[in-house]
N, C-alpha and C positions, 0 to 999 in steps of 0.2 A: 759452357759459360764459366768465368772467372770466376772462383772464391775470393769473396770479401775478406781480408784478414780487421775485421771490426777493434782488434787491442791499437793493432796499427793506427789503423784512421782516426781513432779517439786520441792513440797519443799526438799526430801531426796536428789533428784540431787545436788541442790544447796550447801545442807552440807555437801555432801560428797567432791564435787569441791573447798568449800572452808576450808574446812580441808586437803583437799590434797596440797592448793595452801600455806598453813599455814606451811604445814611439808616441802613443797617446800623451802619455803623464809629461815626457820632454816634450813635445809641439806645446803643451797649454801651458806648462812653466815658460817658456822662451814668449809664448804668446802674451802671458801676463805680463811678463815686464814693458813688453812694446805696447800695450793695449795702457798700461800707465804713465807709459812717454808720451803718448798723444793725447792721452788726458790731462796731463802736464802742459803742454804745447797747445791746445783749443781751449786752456783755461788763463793763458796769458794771452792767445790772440782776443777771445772773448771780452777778458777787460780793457785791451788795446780799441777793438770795437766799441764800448760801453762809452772808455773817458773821452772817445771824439766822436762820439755818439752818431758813430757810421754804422751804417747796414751792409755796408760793405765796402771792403777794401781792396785794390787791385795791385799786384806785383808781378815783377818778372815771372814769375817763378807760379804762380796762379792767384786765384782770387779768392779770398775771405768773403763767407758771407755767413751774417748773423742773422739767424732763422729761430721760429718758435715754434716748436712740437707742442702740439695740443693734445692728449687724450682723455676719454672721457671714463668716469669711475663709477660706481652705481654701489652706492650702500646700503641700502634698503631695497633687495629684489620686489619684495610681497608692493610697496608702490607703485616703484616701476612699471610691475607687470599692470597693477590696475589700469597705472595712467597711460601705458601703451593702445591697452583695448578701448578705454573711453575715445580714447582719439583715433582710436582705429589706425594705429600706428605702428603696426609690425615690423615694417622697411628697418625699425631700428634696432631689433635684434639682429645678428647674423646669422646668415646662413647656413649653419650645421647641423648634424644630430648631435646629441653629446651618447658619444657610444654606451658606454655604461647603463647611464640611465634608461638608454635605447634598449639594452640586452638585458635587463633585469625585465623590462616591459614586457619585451617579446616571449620571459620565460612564461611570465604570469598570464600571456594571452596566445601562446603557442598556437591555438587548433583555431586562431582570426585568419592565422598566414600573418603574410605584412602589409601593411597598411598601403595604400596608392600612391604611388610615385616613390616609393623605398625601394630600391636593389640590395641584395646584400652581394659582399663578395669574400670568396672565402681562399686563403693562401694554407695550404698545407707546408711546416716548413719543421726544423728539428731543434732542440738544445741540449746543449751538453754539458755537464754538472762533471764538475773535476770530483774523483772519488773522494771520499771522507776519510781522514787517517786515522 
């Protein structure tokens, strides 16, 4: 079997990470400027829409259409949760665990197991800490 030479593969890790984190920082500099041209560009079609007070507009080139995003905010959980159970209304939470809270639980109730219908799954994987100078 092959020796690992481990100074090697840390130092290739390293460059690749920092070459990756390098094309990083230029993709989302080039990306912000384009991501404020279009923000620029749906904020004069948007008042285009508004003063002819269309829902939408069609051109060569494709169709405008003025849409409203709705989302909902919740300030006060300790209500919510009340008025969820009176109503028996769980549909309106989402469906996840929130991990954390999940793994702090599971420390404190280790020797339950987990709970019915919880899987865990678990990824062995590595990281590597550039040395300290």
């Amino acid at each position: 079997m092959n020796e690992v030479n481990m100074e090697e593969l840390v130092s290739a890790y390293l460059a690749v990470r920092t070459e990756r984190e390098k094309l990083t920082m230029e993709f989302e500099s080039a990306d912000a400027v384009l991501k404020s041209d279009l923000l620029e560009i749906e904020t004069l079609m948007l008042a285009t829409c508004n003063s002819m007070n269309a829902n939408s507009i069609n051109t060569v080139h494709g169709t405008v259409i003025r849409k409203i995003n709705e989302r909902f905010i919740c300030s006060d959980w300790d209500n919510f949760r009340k008025f969820v159970l009176e109503h028996d209304a769980v549909d309106l939470f989402e469906k996840r665990i929130h991990q954390g809270n999940f793994r702090e639980f599971m420390a404190d109730h280790a020797e339950d197991g987990l709970p019915p219908g919880v899987n865990v799954m678990r990824e062995v994987g590595i990281t590597v800490r550039k040395a300290s100078k």
